[in-house]
PDB file with one MODEL, atoms N, CA, C and O in Angstrom:
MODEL        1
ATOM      1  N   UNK A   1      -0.689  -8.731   0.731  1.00  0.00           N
ATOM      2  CA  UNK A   1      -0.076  -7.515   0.270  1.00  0.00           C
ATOM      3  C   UNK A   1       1.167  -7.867  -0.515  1.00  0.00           C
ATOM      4  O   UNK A   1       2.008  -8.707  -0.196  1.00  0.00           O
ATOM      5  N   UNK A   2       1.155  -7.018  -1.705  1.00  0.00           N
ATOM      6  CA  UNK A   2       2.544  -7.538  -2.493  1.00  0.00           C
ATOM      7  C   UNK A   2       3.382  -6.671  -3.176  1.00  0.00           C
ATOM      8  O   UNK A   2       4.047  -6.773  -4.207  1.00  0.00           O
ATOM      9  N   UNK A   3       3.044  -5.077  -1.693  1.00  0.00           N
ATOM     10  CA  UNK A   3       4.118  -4.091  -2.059  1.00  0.00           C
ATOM     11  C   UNK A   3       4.598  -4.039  -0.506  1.00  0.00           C
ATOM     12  O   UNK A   3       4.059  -4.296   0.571  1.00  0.00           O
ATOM     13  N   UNK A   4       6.162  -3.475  -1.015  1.00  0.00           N
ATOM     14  CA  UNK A   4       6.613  -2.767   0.322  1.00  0.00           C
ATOM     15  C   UNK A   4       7.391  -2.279   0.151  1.00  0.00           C
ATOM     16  O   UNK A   4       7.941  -2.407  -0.943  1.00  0.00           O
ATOM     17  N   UNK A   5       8.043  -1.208   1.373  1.00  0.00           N
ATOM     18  CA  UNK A   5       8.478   0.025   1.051  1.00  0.00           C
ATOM     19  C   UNK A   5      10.042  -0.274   0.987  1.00  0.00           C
ATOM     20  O   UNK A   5      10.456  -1.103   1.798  1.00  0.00           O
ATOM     21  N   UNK A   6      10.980   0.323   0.093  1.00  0.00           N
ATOM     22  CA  UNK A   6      12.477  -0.179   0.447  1.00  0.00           C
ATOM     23  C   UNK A   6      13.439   0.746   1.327  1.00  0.00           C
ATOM     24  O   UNK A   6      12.785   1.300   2.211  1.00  0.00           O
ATOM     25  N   UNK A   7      14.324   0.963   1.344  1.00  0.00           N
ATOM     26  CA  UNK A   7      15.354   1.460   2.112  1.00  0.00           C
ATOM     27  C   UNK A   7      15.553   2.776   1.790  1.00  0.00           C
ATOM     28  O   UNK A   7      15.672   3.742   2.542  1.00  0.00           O
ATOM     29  N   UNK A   8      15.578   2.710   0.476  1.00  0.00           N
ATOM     30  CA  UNK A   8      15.272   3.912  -0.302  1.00  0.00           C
ATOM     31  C   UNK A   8      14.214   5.035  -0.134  1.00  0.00           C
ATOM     32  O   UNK A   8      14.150   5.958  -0.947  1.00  0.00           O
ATOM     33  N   UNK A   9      13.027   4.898   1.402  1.00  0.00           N
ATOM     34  CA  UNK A   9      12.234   5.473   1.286  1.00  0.00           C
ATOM     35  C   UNK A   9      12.842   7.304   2.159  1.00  0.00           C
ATOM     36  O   UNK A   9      13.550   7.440   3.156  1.00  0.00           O
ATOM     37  N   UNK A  10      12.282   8.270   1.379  1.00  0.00           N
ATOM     38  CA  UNK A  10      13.077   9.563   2.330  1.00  0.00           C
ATOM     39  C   UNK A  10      11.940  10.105   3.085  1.00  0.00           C
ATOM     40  O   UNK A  10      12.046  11.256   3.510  1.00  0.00           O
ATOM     41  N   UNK A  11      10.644   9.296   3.358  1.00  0.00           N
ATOM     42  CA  UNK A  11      10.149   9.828   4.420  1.00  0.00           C
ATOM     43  C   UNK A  11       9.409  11.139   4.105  1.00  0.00           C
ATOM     44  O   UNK A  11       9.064  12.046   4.863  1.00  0.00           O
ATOM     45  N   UNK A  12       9.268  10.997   2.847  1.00  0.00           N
ATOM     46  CA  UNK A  12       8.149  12.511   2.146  1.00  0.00           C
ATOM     47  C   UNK A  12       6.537  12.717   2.241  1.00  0.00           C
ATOM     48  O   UNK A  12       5.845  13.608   1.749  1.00  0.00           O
ATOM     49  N   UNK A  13       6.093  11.368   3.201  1.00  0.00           N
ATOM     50  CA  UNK A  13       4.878  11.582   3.342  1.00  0.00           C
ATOM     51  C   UNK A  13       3.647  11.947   2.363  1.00  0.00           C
ATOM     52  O   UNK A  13       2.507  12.267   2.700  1.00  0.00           O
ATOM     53  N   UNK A  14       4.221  11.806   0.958  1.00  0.00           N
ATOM     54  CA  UNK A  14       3.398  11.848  -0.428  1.00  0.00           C
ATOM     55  C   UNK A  14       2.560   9.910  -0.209  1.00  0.00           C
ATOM     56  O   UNK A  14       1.492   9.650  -0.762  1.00  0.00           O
ATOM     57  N   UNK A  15       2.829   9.535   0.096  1.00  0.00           N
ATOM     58  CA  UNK A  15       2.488   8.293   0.033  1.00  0.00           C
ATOM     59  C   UNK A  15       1.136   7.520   1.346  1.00  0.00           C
ATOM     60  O   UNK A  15       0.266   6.697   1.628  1.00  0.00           O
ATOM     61  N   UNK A  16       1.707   8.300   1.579  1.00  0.00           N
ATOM     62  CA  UNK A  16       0.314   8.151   3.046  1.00  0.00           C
ATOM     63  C   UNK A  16      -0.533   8.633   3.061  1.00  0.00           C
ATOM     64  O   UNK A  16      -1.449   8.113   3.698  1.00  0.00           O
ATOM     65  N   UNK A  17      -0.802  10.089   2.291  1.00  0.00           N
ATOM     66  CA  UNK A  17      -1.319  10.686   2.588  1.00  0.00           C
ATOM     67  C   UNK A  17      -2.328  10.485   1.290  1.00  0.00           C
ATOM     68  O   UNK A  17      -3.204  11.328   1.098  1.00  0.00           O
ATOM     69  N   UNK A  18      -2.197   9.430   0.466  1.00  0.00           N
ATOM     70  CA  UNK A  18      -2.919   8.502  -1.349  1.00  0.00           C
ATOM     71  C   UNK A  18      -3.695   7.810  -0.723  1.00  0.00           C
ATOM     72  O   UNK A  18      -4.881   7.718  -1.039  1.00  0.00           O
ATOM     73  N   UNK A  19      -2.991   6.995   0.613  1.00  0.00           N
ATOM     74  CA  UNK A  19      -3.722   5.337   0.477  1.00  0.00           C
ATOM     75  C   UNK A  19      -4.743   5.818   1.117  1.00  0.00           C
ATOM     76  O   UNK A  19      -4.985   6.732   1.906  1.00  0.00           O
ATOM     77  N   UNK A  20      -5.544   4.567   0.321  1.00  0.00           N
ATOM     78  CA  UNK A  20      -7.184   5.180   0.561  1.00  0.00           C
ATOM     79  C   UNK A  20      -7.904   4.288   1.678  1.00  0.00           C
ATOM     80  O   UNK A  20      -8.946   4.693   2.194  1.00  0.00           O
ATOM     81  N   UNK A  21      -7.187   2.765   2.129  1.00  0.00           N
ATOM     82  CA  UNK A  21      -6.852   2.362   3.297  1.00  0.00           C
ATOM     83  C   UNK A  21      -6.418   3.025   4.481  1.00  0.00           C
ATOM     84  O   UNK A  21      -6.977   2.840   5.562  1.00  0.00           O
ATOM     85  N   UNK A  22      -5.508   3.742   4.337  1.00  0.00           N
ATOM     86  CA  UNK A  22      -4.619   3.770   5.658  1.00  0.00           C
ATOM     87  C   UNK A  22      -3.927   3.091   6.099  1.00  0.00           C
ATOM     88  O   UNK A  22      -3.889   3.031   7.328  1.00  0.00           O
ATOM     89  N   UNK A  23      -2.977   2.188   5.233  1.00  0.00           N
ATOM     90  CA  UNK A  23      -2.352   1.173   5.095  1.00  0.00           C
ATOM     91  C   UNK A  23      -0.850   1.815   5.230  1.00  0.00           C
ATOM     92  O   UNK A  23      -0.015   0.929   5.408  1.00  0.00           O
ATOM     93  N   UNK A  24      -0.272   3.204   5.189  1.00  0.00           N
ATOM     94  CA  UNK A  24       0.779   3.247   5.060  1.00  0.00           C
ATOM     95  C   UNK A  24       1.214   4.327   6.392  1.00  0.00           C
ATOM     96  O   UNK A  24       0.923   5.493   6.658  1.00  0.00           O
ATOM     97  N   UNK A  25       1.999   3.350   7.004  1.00  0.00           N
ATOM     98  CA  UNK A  25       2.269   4.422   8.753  1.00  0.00           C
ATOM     99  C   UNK A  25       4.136   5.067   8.608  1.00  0.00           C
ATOM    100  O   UNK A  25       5.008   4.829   7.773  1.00  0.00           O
ATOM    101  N   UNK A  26       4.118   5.852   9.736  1.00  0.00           N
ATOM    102  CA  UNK A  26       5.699   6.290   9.225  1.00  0.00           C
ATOM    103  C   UNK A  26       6.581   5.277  10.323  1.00  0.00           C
ATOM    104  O   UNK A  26       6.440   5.392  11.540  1.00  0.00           O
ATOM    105  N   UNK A  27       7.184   4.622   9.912  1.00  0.00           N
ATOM    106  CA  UNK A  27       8.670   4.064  10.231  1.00  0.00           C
ATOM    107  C   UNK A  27       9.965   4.460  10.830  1.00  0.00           C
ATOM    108  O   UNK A  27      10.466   5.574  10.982  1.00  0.00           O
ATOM    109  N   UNK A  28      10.408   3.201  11.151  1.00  0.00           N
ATOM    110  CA  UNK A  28      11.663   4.462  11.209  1.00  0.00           C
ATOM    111  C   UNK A  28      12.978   3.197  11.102  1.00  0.00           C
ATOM    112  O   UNK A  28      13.275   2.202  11.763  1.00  0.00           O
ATOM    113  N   UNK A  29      13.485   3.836   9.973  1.00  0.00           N
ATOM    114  CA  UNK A  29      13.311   5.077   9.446  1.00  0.00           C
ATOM    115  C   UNK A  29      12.118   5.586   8.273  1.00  0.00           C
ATOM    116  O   UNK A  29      11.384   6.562   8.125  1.00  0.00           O
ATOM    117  N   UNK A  30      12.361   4.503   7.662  1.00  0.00           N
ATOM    118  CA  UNK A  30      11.278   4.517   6.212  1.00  0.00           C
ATOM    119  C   UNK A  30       9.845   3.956   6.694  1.00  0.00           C
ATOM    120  O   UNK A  30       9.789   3.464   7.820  1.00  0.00           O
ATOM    121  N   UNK A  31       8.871   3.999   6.023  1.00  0.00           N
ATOM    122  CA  UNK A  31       7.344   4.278   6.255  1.00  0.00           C
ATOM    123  C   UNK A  31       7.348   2.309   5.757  1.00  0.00           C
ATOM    124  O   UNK A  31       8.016   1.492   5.124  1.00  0.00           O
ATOM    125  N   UNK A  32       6.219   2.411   6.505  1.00  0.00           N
ATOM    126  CA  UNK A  32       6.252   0.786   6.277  1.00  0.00           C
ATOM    127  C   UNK A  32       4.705   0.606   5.755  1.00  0.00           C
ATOM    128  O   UNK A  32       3.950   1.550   5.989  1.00  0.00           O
ATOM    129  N   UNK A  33       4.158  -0.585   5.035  1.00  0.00           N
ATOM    130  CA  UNK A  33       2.907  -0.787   4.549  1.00  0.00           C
ATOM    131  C   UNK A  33       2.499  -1.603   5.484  1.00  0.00           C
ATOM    132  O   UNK A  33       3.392  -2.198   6.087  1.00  0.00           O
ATOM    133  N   UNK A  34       1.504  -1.794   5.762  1.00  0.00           N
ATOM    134  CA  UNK A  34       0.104  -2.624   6.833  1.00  0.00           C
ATOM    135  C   UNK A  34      -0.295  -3.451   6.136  1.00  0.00           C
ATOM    136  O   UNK A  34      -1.168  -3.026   5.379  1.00  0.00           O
ATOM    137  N   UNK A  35       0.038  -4.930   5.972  1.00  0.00           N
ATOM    138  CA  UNK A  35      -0.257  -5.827   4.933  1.00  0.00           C
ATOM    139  C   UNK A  35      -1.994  -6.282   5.365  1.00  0.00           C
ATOM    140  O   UNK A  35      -2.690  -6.882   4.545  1.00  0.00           O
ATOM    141  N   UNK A  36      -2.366  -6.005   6.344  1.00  0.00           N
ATOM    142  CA  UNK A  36      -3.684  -5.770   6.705  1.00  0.00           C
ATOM    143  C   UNK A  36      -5.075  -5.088   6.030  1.00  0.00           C
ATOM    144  O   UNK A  36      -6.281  -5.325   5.952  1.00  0.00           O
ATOM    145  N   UNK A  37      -4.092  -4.082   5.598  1.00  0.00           N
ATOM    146  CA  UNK A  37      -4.970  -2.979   4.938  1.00  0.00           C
ATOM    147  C   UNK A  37      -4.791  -2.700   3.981  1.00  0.00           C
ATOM    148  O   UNK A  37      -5.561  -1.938   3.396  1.00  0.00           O
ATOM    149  N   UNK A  38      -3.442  -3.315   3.280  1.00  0.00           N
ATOM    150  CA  UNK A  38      -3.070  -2.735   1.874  1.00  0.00           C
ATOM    151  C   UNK A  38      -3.927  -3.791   0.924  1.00  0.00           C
ATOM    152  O   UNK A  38      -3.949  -5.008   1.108  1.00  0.00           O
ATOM    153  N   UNK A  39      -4.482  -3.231   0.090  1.00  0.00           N
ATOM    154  CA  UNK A  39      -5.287  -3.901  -0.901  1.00  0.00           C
ATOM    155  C   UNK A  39      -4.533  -3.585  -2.541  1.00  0.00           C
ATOM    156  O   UNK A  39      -4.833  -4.224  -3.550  1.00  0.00           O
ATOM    157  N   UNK A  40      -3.766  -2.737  -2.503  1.00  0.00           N
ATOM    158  CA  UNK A  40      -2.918  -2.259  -4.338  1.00  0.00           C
ATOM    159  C   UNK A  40      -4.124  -1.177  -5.049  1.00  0.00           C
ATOM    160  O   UNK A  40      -4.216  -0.852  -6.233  1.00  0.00           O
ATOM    161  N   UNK A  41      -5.025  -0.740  -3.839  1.00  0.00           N
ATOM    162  CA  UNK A  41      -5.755  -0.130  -4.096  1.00  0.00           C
ATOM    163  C   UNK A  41      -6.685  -0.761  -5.002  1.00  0.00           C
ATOM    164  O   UNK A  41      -7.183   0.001  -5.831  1.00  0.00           O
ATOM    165  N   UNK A  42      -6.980  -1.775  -5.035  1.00  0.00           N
ATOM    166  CA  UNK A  42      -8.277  -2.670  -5.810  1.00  0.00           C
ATOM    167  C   UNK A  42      -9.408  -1.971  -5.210  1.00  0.00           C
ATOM    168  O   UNK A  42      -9.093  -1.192  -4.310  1.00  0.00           O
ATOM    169  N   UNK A  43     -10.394  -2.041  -5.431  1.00  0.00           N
ATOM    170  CA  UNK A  43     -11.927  -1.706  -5.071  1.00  0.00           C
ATOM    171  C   UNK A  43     -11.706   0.090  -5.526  1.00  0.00           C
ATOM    172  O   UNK A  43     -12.674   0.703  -5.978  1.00  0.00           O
ATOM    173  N   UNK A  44     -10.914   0.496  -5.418  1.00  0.00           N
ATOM    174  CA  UNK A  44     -10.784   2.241  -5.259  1.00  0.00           C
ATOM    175  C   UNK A  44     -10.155   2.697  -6.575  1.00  0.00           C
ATOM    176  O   UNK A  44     -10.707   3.603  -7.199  1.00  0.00           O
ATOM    177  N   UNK A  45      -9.159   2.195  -6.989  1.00  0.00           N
ATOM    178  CA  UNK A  45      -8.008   3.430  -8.081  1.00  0.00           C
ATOM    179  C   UNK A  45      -7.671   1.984  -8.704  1.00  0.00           C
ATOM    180  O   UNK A  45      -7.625   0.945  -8.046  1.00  0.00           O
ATOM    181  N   UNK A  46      -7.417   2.111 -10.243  1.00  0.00           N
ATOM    182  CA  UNK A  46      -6.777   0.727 -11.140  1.00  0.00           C
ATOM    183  C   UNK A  46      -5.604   0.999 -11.126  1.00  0.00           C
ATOM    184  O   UNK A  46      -4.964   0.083 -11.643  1.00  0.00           O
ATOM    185  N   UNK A  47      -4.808   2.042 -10.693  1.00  0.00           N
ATOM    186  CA  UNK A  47      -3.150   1.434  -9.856  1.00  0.00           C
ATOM    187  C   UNK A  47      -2.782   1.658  -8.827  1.00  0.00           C
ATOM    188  O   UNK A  47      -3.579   2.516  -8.446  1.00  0.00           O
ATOM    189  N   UNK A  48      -1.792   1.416  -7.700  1.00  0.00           N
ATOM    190  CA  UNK A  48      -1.764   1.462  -6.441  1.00  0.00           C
ATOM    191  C   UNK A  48      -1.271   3.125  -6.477  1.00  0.00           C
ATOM    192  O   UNK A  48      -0.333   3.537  -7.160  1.00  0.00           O
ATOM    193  N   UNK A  49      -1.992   3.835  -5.721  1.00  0.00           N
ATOM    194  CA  UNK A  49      -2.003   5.531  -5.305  1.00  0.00           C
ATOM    195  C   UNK A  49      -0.375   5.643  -5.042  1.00  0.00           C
ATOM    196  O   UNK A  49       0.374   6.553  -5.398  1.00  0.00           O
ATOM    197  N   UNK A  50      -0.097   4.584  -4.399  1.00  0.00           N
ATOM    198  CA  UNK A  50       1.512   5.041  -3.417  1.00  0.00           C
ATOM    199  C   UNK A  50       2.661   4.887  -4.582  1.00  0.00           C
ATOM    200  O   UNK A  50       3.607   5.669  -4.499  1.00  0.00           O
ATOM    201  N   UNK A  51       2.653   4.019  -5.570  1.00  0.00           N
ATOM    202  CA  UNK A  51       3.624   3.626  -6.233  1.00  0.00           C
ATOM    203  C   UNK A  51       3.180   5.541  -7.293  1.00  0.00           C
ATOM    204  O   UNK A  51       4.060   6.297  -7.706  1.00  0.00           O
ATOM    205  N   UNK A  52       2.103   5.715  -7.395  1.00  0.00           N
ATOM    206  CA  UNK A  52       1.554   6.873  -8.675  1.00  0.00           C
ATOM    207  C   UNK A  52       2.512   7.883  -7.875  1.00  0.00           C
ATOM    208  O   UNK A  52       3.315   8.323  -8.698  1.00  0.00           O
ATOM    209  N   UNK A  53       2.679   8.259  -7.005  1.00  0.00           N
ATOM    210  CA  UNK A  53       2.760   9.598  -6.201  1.00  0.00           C
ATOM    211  C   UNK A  53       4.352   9.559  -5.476  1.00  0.00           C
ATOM    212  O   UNK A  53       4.802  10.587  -4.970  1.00  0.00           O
ATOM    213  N   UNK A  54       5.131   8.294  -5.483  1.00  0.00           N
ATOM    214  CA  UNK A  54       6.318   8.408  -4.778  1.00  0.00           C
ATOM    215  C   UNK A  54       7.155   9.108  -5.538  1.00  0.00           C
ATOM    216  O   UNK A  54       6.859   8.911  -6.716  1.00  0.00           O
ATOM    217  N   UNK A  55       8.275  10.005  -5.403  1.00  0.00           N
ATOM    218  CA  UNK A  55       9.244  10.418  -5.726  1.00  0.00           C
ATOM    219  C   UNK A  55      10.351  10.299  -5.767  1.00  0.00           C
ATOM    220  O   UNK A  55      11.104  11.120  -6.291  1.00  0.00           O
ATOM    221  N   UNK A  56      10.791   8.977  -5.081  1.00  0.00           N
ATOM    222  CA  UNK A  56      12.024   8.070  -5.378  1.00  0.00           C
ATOM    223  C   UNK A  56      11.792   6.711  -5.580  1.00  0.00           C
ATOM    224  O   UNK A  56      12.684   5.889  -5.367  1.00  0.00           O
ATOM    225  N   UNK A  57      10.191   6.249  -6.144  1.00  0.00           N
ATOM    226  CA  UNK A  57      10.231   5.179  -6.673  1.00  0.00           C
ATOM    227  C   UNK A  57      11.246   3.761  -5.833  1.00  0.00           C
ATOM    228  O   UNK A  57      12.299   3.168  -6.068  1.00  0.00           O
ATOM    229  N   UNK A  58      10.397   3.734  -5.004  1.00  0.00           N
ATOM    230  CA  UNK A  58      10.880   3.142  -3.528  1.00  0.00           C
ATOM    231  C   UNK A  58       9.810   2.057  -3.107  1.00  0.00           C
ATOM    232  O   UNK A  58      10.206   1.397  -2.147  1.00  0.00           O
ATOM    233  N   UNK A  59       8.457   1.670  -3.608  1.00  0.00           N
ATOM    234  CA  UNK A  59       7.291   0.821  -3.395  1.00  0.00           C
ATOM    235  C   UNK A  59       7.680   0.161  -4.327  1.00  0.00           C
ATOM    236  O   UNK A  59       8.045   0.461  -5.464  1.00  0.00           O
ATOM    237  N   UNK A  60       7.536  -1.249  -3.514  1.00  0.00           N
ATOM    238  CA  UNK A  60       8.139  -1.973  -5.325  1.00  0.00           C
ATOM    239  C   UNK A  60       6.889  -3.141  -4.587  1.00  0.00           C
ATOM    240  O   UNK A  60       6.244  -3.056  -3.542  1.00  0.00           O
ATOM    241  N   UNK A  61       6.937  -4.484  -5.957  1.00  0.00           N
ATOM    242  CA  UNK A  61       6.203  -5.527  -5.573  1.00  0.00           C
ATOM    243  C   UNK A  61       7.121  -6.477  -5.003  1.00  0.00           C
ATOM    244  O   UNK A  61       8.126  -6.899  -5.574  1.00  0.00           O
ATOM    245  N   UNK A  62       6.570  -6.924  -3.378  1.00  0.00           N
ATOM    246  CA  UNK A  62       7.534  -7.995  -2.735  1.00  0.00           C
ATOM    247  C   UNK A  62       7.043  -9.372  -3.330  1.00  0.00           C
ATOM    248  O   UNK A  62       5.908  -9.771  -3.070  1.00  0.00           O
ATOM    249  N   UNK A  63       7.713  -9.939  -3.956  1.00  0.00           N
ATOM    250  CA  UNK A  63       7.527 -11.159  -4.634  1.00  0.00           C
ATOM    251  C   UNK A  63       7.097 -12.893  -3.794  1.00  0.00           C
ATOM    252  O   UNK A  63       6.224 -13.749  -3.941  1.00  0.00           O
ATOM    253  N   UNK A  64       8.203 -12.705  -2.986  1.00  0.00           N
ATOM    254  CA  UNK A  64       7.438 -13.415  -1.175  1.00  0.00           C
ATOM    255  C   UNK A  64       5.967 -13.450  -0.932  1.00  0.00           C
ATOM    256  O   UNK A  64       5.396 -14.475  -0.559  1.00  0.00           O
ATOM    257  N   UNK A  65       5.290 -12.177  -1.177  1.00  0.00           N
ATOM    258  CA  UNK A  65       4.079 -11.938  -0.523  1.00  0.00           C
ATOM    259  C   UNK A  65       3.375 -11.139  -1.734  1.00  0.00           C
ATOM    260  O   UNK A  65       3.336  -9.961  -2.089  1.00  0.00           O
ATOM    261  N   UNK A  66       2.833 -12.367  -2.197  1.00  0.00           N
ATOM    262  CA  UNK A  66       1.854 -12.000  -3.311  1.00  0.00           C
ATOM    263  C   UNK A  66       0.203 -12.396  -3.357  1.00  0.00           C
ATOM    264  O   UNK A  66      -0.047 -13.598  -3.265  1.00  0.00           O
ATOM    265  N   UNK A  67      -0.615 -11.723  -3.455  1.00  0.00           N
ATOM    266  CA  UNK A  67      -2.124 -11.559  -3.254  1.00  0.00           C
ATOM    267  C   UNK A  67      -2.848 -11.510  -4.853  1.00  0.00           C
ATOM    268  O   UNK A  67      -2.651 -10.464  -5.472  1.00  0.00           O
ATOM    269  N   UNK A  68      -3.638 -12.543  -5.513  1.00  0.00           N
ATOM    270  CA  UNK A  68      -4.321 -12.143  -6.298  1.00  0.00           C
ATOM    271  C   UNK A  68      -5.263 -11.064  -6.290  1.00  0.00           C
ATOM    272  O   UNK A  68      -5.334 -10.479  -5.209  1.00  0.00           O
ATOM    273  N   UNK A  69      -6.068 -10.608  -7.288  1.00  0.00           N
ATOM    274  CA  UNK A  69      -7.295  -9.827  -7.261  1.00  0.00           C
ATOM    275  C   UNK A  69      -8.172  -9.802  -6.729  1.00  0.00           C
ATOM    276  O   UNK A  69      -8.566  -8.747  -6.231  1.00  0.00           O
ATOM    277  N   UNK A  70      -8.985 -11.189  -6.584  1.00  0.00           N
ATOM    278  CA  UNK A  70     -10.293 -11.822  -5.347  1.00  0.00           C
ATOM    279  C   UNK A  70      -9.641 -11.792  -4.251  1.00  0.00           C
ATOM    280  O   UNK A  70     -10.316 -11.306  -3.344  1.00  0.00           O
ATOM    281  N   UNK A  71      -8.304 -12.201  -3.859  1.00  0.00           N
ATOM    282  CA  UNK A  71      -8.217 -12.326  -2.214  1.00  0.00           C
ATOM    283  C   UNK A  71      -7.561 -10.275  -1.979  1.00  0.00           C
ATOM    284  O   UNK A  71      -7.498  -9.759  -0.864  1.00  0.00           O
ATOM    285  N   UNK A  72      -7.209  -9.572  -3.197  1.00  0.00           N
ATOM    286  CA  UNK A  72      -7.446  -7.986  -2.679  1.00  0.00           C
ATOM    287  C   UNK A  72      -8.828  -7.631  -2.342  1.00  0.00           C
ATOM    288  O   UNK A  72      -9.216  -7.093  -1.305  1.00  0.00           O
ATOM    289  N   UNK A  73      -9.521  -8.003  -3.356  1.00  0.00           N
ATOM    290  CA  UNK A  73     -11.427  -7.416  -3.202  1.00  0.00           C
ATOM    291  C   UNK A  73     -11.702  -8.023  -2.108  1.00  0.00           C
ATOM    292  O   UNK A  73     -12.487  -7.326  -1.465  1.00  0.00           O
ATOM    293  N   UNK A  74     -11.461  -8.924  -1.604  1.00  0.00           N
ATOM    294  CA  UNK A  74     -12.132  -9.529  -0.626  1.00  0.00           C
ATOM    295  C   UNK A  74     -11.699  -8.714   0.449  1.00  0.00           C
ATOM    296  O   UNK A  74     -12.540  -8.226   1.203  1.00  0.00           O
ATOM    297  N   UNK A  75     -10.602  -8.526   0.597  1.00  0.00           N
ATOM    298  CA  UNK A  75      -9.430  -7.529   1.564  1.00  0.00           C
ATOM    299  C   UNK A  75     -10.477  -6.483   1.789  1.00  0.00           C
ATOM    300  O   UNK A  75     -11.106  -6.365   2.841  1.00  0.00           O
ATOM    301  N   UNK A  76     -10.645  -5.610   0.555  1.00  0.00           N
ATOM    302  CA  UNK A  76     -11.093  -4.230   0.112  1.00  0.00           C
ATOM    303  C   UNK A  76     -12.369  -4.291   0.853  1.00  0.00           C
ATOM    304  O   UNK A  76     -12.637  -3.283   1.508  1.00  0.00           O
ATOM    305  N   UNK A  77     -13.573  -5.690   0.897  1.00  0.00           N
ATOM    306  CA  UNK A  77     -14.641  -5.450   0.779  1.00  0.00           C
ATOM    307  C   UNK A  77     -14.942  -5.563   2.356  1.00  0.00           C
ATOM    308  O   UNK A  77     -15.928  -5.085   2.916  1.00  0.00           O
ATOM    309  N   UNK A  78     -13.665  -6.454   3.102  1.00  0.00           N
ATOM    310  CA  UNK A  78     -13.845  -6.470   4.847  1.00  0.00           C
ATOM    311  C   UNK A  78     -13.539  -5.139   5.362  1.00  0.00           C
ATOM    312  O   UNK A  78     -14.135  -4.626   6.309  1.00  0.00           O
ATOM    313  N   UNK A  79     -12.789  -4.714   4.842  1.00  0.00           N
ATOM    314  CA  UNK A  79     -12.760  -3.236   5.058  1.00  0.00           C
ATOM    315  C   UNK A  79     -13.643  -1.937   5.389  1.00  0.00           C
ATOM    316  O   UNK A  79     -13.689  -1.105   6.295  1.00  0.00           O
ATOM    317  N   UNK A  80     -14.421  -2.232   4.006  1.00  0.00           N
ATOM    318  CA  UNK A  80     -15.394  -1.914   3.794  1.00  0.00           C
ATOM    319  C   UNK A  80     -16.675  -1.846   4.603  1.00  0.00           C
ATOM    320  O   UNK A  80     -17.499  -0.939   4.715  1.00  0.00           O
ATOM    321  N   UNK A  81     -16.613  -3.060   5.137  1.00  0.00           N
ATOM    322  CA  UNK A  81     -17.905  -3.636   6.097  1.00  0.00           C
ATOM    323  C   UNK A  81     -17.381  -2.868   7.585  1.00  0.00           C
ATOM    324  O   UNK A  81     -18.231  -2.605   8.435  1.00  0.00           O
ATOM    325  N   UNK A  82     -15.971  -2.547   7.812  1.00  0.00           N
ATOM    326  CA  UNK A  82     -15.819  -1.842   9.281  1.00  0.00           C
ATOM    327  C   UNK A  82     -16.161  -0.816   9.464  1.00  0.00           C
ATOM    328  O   UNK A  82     -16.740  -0.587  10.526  1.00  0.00           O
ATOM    329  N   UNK A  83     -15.971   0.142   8.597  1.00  0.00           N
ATOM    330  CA  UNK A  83     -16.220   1.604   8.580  1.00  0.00           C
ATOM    331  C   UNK A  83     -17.699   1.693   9.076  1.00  0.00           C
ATOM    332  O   UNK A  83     -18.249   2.789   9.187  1.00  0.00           O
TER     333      UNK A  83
ENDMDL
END
């Protein structure tokens, strides 16, 4: 996973309610991402739902923890296989 949420988040619940994972739980204070489940929305939407829909622009890319495309799809596609 190679977003996460900053300090800056106000807890508006626009963002949880995108991911098409279920990757994004509420925090506290701010909502935190599930590096488990977050895929940047690969397999589903060509940009990540949470960054499209936030309103203080608060999801940024954590540079630490960066995931190519194959190891998201691959993410996307184990996922996939649980449901």
């Amino acid at each position: 996973m190679s977003l996460i949420i900053t300090d800056e988040c106000i807890a508006c619940d626009a963002c949880r309610d995108e991911c098409p994972n279920t990757a994004i739980e509420e925090g506290d204070p701010v909502y935190i991402i599930e590096s488990d489940r977050c895929t940047e929305c690969v397999g589903s939407f060509d940009e990540p739902q949470c960054i499209e829909v936030c309103p203080v622009d608060c999801i940024i890319i954590d540079s630490d923890n960066q995931e190519t495309i194959q190891e998201l799809k691959f993410k996307f596609d184990q996922l996939e296989e649980e449901e």
